[in-house]
C-alpha positions in Angstrom: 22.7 -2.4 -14.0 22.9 0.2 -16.2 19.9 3.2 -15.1 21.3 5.6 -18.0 19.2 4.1 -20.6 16.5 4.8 -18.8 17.3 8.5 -18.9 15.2 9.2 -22.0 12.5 6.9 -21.4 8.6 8.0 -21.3 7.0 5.7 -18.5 3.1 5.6 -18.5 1.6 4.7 -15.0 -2.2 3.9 -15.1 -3.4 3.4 -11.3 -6.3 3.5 -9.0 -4.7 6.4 -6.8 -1.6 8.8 -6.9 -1.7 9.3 -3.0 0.4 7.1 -0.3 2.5 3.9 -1.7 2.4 4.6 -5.4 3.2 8.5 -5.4 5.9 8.0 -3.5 7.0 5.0 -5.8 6.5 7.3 -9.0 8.1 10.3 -7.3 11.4 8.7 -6.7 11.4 6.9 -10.3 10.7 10.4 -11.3 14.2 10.7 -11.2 15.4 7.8 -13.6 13.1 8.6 -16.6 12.6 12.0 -19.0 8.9 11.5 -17.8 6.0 9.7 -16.3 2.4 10.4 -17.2 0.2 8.8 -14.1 -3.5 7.7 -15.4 -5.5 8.1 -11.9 -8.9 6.4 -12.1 -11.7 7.6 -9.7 -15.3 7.5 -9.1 -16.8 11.1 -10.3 -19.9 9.3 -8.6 -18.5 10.0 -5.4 -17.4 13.0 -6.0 -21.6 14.3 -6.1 -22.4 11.5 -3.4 -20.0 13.6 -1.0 -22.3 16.6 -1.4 -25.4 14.6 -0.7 -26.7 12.6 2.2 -25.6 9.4 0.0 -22.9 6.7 1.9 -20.6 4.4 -0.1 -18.5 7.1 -2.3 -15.7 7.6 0.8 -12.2 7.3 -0.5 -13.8 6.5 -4.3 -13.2 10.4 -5.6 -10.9 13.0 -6.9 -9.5 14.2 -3.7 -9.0 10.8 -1.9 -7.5 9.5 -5.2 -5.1 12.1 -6.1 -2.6 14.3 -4.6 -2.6 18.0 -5.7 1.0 18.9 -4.1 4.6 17.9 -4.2 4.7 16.7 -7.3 8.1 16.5 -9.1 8.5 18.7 -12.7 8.5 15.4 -14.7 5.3 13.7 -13.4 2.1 14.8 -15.2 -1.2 13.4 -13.4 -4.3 12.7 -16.3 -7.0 12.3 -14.4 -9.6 9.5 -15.3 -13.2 10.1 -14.0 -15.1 6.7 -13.9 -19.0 6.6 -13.5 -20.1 3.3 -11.6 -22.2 2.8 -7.6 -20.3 1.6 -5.1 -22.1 -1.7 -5.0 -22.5 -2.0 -8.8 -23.1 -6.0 -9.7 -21.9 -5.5 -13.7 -18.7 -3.4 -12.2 -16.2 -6.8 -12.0 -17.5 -7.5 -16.0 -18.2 -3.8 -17.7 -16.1 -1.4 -15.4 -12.7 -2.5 -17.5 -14.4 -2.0 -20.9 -14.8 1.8 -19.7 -11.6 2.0 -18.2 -9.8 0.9 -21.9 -12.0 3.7 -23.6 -11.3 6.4 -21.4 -8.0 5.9 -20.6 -7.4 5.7 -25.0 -9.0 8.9 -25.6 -7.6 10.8 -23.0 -3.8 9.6 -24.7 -5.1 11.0 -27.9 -4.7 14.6 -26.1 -0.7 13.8 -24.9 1.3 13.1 -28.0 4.2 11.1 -26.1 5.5 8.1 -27.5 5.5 6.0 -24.7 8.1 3.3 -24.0 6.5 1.4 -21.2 3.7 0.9 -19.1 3.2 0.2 -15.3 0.2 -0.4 -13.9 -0.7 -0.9 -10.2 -4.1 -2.9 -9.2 -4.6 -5.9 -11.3 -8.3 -5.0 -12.1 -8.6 -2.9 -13.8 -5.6 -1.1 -14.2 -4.0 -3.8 -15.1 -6.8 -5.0 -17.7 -6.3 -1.3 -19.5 -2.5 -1.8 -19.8 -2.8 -5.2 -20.9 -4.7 -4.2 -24.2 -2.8 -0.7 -24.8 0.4 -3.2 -24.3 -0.6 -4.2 -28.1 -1.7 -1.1 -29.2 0.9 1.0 -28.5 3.2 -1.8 -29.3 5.3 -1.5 -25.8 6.3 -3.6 -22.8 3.8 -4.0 -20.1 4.2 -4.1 -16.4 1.6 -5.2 -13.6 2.1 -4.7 -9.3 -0.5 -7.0 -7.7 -1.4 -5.2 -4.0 -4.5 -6.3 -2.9 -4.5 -8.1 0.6 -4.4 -12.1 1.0 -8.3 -12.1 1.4 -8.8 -10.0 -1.7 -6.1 -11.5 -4.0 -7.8 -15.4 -3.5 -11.3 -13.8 -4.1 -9.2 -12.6 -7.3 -7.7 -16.4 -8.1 -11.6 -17.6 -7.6 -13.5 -14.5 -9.4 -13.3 -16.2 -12.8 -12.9 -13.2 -14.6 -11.1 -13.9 -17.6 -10.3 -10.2 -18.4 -8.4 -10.0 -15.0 -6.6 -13.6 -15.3 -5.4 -11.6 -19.3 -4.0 -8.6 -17.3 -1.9 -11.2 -15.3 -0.9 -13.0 -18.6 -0.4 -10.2 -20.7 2.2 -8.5 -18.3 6.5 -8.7 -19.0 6.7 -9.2 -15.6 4.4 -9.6 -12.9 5.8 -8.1 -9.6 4.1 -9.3 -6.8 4.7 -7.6 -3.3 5.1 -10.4 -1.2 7.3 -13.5 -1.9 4.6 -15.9 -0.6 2.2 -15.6 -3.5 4.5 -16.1 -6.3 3.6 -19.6 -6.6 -0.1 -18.6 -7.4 0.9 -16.5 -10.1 2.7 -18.3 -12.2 0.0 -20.7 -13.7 -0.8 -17.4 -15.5 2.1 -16.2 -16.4 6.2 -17.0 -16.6 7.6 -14.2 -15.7 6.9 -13.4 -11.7 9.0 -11.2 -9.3 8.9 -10.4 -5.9 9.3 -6.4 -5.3 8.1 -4.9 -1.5 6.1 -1.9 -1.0 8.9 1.0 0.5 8.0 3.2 3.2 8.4 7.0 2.6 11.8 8.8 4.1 10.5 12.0 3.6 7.7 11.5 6.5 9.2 8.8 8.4 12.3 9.3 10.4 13.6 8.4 14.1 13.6 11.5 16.2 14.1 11.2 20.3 11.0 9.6 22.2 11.0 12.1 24.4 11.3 14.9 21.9 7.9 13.2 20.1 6.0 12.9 23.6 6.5 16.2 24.6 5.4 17.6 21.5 2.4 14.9 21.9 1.6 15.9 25.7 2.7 12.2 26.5 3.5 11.2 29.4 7.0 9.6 29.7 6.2 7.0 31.6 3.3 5.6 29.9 3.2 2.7 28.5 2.2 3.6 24.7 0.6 1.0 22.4 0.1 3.0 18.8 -2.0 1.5 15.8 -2.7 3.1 12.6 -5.0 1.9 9.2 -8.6 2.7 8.0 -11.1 1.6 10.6 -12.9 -0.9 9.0 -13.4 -4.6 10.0 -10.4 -6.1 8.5 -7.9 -4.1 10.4 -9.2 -6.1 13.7 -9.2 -2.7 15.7 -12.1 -4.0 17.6 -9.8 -7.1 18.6 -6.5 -4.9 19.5 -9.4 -3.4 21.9 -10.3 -6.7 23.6 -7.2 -7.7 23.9 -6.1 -4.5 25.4 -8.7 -5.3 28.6 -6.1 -8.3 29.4 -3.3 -6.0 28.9 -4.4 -3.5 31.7 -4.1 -6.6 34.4 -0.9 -6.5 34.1 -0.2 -3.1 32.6 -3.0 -0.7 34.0 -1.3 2.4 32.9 -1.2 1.3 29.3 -2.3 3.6 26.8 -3.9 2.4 23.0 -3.9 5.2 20.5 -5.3 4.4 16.7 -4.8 6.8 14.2 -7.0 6.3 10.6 -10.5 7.3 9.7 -13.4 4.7 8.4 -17.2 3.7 9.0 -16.2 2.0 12.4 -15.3 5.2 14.5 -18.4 5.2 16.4 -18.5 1.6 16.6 -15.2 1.4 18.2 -15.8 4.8 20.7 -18.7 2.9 21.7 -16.5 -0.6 22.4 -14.0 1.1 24.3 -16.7 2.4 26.4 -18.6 -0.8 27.1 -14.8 -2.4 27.6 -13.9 0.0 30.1 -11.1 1.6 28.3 -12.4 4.7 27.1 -10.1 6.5 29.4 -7.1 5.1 27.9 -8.3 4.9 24.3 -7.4 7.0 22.1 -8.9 7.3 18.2 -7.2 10.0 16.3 -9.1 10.0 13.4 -6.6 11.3 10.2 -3.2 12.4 11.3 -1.1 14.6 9.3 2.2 13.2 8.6 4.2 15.2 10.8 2.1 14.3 13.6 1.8 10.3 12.3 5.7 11.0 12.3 5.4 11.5 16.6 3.3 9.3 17.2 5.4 6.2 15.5 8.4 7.4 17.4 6.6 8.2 21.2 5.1 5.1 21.3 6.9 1.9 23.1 5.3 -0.2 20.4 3.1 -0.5 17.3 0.3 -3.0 16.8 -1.2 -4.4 13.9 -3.9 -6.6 14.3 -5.2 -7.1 10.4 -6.8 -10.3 9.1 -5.5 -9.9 5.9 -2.5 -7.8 4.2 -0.5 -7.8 0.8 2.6 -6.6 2.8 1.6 -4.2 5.3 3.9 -1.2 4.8 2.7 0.6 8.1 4.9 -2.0 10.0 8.1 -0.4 8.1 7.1 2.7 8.7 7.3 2.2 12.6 10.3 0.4 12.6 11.9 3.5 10.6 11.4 4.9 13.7 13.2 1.8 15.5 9.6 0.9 17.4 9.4 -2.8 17.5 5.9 -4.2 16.3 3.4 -6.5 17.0 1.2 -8.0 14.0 -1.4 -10.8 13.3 -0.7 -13.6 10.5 -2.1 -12.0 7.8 -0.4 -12.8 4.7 2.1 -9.6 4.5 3.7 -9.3 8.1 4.9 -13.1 7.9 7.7 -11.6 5.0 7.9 -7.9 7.5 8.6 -9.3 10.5 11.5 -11.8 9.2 13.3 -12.3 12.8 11.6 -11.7 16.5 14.6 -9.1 17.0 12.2 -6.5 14.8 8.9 -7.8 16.5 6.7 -10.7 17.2 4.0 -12.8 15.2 0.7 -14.2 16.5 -1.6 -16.3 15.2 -4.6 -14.1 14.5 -6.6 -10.8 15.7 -9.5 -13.1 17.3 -6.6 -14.7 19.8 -7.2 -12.2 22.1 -5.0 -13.9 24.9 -2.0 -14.5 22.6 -2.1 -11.2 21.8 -2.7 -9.1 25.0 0.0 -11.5 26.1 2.4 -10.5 23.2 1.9 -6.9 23.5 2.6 -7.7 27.3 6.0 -9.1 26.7 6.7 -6.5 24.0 6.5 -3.8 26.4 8.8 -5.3 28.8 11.7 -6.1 26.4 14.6 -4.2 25.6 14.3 -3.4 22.1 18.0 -2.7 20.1 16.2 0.0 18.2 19.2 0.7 16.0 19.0 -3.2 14.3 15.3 -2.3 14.0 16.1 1.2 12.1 18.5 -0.4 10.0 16.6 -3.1 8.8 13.6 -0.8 8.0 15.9 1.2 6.1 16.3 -1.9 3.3 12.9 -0.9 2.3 13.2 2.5 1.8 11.5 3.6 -1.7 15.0 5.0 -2.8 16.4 1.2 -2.6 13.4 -0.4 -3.6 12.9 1.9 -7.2 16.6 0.5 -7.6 15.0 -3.2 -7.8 12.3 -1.3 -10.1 14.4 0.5 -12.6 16.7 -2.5 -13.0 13.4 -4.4 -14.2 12.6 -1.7 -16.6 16.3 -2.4 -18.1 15.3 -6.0 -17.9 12.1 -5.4 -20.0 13.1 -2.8 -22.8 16.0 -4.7 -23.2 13.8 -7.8 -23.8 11.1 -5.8 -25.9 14.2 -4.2 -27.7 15.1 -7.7 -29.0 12.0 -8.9 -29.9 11.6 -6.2 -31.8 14.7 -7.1 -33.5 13.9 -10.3 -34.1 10.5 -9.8 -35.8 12.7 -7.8 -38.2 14.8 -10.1 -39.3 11.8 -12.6 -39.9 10.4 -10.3 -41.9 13.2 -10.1 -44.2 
């Protein structure tokens, strides 16, 4: 498809976050289009909660929302401060309304005439684009992410305002194929477009090369798990599971990397498990260091209930380390063949797990196949499948246009 008319196009991005899967998605589009103005929304409440002995603002302000470096000449971050508490009962209903004023008035102070608009998170980014869509009289865009538990509490929420960001959109990308179905009651045009995993951090280096720099043993059998320590990542399950692991594998060694309101919860289950000596939790890890760690280890686990695609798993196999994963909605569509990895059934089957971490560490992996399929996902291939939308949609928008012309004459 033809990219070059893309060349001189002004792209507006409202989002929850420029940090992680959708900076590195805008960075690389950065390079189709004259510009891209990102809209980040965050919680200036938990911005002053941070200073205070206040919980529930983690990962809700400024600096967990938006990154201050490496970003490319063309991309200009607005920054939208929301006010709203963490367990706020009107924020489903009332937090969109304030999302659509703030988000208008701060255009008012960048006089580009935009020519479309891609929003990430259906509520409420997705809410705001769908009525700028009509105001600024341009085409409309809308990625659903939010994990399988979190996008049917979405399809049951009856929240009209989020069912008309759906409906409103050109083209609904969703980033898993299974969910496409669900979708389309609300609106005709649905696409299927993966998450990408980042080149720039992830990369295959030696194993050895990343232990020694790690202080890892070589012979150590090393089981490596990464995400936000909270419940749904089923950490404390990968743990349990890990007890049955050691009869068979005593050596075996589980590192977690992430940070979230279970770290002392799961120090303390590793100690009444036993396997506090061979558990390791790394709290945040710098992506150099995340960059070792996915190549030393033998293997990479995750044990979620519930993911939209789970781009963590590509990440690993960049580094040609086979995974293991629950059924959660995402790492069905990841894991597309057991030469990349293998499935199981859930993170509360501790046996099938321990048991499929067991035969995971005993198999020879062909960790070139499991590079080169990673490398399909790569943000550079997958902002191909993105741009050649946008052609899709302007081209569309340009004959509408067109058409409402002739009528009128």
């Amino acid at each position: 498809m033809d990219h070059d008319r893309l060349a001189d196009m002004d792209l507006l991005v409202i989002s929850h976050g420029y940090k992680h899967f959708v900076k590195s998605q805008v960075d690389v589009l950065a390079d189709y289009v004259n510009s891209i103005h990102v809209c980040v929304r965050y919680n200036w409440f938990a911005d002053v909660a941070s200073r205070l002995p206040i919980d529930g603002g983690e990962g809700f302000g400024k600096d967990a929302k938006i990154a201050q470096t490496g970003v490319p000449n063309n991309v200009h971050v607005i920054e939208t401060p929301l006010l709203y508490l963490p367990l706020d009962i009107q924020r489903e209903h009332l937090l969109g309304q304030q999302h659509v004023r703030k988000v208008r008035n701060q255009l008012k102070s960048y006089p580009v005439s935009f020519d479309l608009i891609h929003c990430h998170m259906s509520w409420t980014s997705g809410y705001v684009g769908a009525r700028l869509k009509d105001e600024l009289d341009i085409p409309y865009v809308l990625t659903v992410h939010a994990n399988r538990d979190w996008f049917e509490s979405q399809l049951q929420s009856g929240n009209e305002r989020l069912y008309e960001a759906w409906a409103e959109a050109d083209r609904l990308i969703r980033v898993n194929r299974r969910d496409r179905s669900k979708l389309e009651p609300y609106n005709d045009d649905v696409v299927h477009i993966p998450n990408g995993y980042d080149t720039d951090i992830f990369e295959r280096i030696p194993t050895s090369k990343a232990r020694e720099r790690l202080g890892v043993d070589a012979d150590t059998p090393l089981v490596f798990a990464l995400g936000t320590l909270k419940p749904r990542k089923g950490f404390q399950h990968l743990m349990r599971a890990m007890t049955r692991v050691h009869e068979s594998e005593p050596e075996a060694r589980l590192v977690i990397g992430g940070q979230g309101g279970m770290q002392d919860e799961l120090e303390s289950l590793a100690e009444e498990l036993g396997i506090d000596d061979q558990t390791d939790l790394l709290g945040y890890v710098e992506s150099e260091t995340l960059n070792d760690w996915m190549n030393a280890a033998d293997l990479f686990v995750l044990p979620s209930y519930s993911e939209s695609f789970g781009v963590v798993q590509l990440e690993a196999m960049a580094c040609g380390t086979p995974v293991v994963a629950t059924k959660n909605g995402g790492s069905e569509e990841v894991i597309a063949s057991d030469d990349y990895g293998l499935l199981v059934e859930g993170p509360e089957s501790h046996d099938e797990l321990a048991d499929a971490v067991v035969r995971a560490l005993h198999r020879d992996w062909n960790a070139d196949a499991i590079e080169a399929y990673a490398n399909e996902f790569t943000w550079e291939n997958v902002c191909e499948e993105i741009a050649d939308l946008y052609v899709e949609v302007l081209e569309a928008d340009e004959e509408r246009k067109d058409q409402t012309v002739t009528m009128s004459h």
